[in-house]
C-alpha positions in Angstrom: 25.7 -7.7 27.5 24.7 -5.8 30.9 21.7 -6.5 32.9 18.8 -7.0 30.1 17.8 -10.0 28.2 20.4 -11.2 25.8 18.6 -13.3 22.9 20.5 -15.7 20.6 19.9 -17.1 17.5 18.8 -20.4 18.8 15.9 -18.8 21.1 12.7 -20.6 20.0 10.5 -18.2 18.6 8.3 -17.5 21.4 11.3 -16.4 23.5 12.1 -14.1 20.9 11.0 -10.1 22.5 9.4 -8.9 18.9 6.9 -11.2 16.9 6.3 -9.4 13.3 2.5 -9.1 13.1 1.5 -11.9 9.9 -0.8 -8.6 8.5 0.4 -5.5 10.2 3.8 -5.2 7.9 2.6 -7.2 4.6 3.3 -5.5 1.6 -0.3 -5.1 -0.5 -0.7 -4.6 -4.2 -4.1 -3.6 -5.7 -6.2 -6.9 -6.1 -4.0 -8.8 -3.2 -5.3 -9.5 0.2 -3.0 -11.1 3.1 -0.4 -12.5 0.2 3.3 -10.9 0.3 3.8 -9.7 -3.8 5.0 -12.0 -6.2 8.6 -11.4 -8.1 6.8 -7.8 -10.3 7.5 -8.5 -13.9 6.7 -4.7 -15.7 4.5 -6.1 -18.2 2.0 -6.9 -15.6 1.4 -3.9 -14.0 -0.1 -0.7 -15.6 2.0 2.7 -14.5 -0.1 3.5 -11.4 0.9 0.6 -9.8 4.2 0.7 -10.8 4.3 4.5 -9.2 3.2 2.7 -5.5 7.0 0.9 -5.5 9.1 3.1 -7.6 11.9 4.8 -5.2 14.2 7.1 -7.2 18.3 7.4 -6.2 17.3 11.5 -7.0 14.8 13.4 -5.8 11.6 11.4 -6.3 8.4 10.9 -4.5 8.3 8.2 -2.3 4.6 6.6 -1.7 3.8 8.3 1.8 0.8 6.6 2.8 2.3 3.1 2.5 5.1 4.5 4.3 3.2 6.1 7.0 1.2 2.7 7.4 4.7 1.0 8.0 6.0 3.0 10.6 2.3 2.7 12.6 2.4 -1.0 12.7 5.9 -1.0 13.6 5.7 1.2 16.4 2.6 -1.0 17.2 4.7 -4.2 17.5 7.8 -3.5 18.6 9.0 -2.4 22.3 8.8 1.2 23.3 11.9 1.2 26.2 14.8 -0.8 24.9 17.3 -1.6 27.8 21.0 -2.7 27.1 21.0 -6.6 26.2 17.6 -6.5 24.3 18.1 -8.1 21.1 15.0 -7.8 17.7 14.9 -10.2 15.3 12.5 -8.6 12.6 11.3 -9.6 9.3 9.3 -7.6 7.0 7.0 -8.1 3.6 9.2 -5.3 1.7 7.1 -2.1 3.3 9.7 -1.3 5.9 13.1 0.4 5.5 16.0 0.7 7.3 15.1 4.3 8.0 12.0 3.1 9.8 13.9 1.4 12.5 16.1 4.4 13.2 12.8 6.6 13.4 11.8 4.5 16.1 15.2 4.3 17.9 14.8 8.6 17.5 11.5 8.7 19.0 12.8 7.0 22.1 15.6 9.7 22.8 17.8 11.9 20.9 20.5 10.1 19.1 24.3 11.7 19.4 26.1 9.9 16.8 25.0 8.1 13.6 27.2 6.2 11.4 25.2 5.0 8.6 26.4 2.4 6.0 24.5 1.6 2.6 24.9 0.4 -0.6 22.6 3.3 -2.0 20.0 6.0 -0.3 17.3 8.4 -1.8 17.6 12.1 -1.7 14.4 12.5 0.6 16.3 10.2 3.1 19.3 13.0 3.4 16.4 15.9 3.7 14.8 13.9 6.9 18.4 13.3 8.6 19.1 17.2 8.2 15.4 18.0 9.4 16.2 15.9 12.7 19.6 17.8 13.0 18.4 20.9 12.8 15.8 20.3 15.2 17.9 19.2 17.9 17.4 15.9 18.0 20.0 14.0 15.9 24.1 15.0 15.9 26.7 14.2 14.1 26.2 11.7 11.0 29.1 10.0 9.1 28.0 8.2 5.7 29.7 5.1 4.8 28.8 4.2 1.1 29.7 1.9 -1.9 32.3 3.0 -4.0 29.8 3.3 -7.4 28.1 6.4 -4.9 29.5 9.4 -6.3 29.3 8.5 -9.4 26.1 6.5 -10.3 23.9 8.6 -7.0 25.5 12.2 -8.4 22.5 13.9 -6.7 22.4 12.2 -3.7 25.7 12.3 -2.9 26.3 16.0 -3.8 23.4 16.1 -0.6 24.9 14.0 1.5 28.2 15.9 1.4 27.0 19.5 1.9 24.9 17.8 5.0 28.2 16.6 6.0 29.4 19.8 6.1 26.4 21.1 8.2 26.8 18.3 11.1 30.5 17.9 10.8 30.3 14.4 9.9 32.3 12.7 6.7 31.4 10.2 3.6 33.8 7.3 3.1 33.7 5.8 0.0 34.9 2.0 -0.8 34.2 -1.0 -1.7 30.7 -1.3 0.6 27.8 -3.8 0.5 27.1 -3.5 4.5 23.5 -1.9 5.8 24.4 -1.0 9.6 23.2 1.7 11.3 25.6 2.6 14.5 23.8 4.4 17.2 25.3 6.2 20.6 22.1 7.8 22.3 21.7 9.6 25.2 20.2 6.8 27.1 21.3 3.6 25.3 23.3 2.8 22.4 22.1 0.3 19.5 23.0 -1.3 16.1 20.9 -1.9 13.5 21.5 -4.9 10.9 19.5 -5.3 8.0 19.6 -6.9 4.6 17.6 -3.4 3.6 19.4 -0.2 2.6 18.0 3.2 3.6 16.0 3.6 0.4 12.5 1.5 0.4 11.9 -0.8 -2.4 9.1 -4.0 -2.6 11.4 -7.0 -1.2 11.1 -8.8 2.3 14.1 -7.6 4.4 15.1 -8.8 7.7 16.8 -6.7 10.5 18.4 -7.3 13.5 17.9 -4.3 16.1 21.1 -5.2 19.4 21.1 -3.0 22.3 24.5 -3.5 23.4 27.3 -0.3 24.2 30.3 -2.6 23.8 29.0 -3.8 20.9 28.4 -0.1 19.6 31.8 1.0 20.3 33.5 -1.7 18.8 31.9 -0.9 15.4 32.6 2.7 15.9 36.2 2.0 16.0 35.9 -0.1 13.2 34.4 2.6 10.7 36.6 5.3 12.2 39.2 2.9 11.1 37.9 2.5 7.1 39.9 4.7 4.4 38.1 6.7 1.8 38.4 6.3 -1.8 38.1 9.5 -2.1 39.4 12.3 -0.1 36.8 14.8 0.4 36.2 14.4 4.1 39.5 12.7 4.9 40.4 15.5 6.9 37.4 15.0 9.4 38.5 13.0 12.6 37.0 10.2 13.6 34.3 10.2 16.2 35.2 9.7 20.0 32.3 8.8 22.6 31.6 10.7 25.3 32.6 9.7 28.5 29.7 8.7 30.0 28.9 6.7 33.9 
């Protein structure tokens, strides 16, 4: 794990590097103070509300402000220099994606390689990945998705393919149900677990942020090794690390 602090799941939680704030990340609903939301029944809530949760597979609107709010108090909490061997155990009130976390990975350096695996994703999601590639800061991106994707996600994935096409990455569709986010930076390579896909939605999530390079090449072999069900990008080779000191 290197030189930095390596953090197991035993640690009590004081030894733990990131504390989630008990306010800072709670999820609010109109006439809530400090309680995370209840299981939402429809009946309950008139269509405004429902508009402040609702994340569309197309080409919705997602509710900035709450987003914007999320990404603040995360950046707020959680370290600014990750070094190889820190290790975040996180837990949000259903206000954070997975997206959030790699924002704040991005802000720290520019990231060379993203493999990104998700159950499902929103259209916006694809059009901030492209924005960050074509500004320099993010490279290749390979897509690892469930296999309902194509199909049930037409939009989305029709996106996610012609960005593919842009950054020279490839989709690979099976029989997925994992949310990992591989990441080889220029200064320091991470993965990021979470029980969230990229798209927000109202539930608690937690995620688990490792700073570790073997650890980050291990799963890069391991997605280079999955198959497509289909073959759309088959003929895209795998990634391959840069030698680096």
């Amino acid at each position: 794990m290197g030189d930095g602090m390596n953090l197991g799941f035993n640690l009590p939680e004081e030894a733990l590097s990131f504390k989630m704030p008990d306010e800072a990340l709670t999820f609010k609903q109109p006439g809530m103070e400090t309680q995370p939301p209840e299981q939402p029944e429809a009946e309950e809530h008139d269509e405004a509300e429902k508009q402040t949760i609702r994340v569309s597979h197309r080409y919705g609107h997602r509710h900035l402000t709450r987003k914007a709010t999320s990404e603040e108090a995360l950046s707020n909490a959680l370290d600014w220099h990750f070094r190889e061997g820190d290790c975040y155990h996180c837990f949000s009130w259903g206000d954070v994606d997975a997206l959030t976390f790699f924002k704040h990975v991005l802000r720290q350096q520019r990231v060379l390689y993203l493999a990104l695996s998700t159950w499902c994703m929103a259209g916006e999601d694809v059009d901030d990945l492209r924005q960050w590639h074509r500004r320099g800061m993010l490279g290749r991106v390979d897509f690892f998705v469930g296999e309902i994707f194509p199909g049930s996600y037409s939009e989305v994935y029709a996106a996610v393919m012609d960005f593919c096409h842009e950054c020279a990455g490839r989709v690979a569709v099976f029989r997925n149900h994992s949310k990992v986010m591989v990441i080889v930076g220029e200064r320091f390579d991470c993965l990021i677990e979470s029980s969230a896909n990229v798209n927000t939605n109202p539930r608690c999530e937690n995620t688990v942020i490792t700073v570790d390079r073997q650890l980050v090449a291990d799963y890069v072999e391991l997605f280079n090794g999955i198959h497509s069900f289909d073959d759309a990008t088959n003929d895209v080779p795998g990634y391959v690390i840069p030698a680096r000191r």
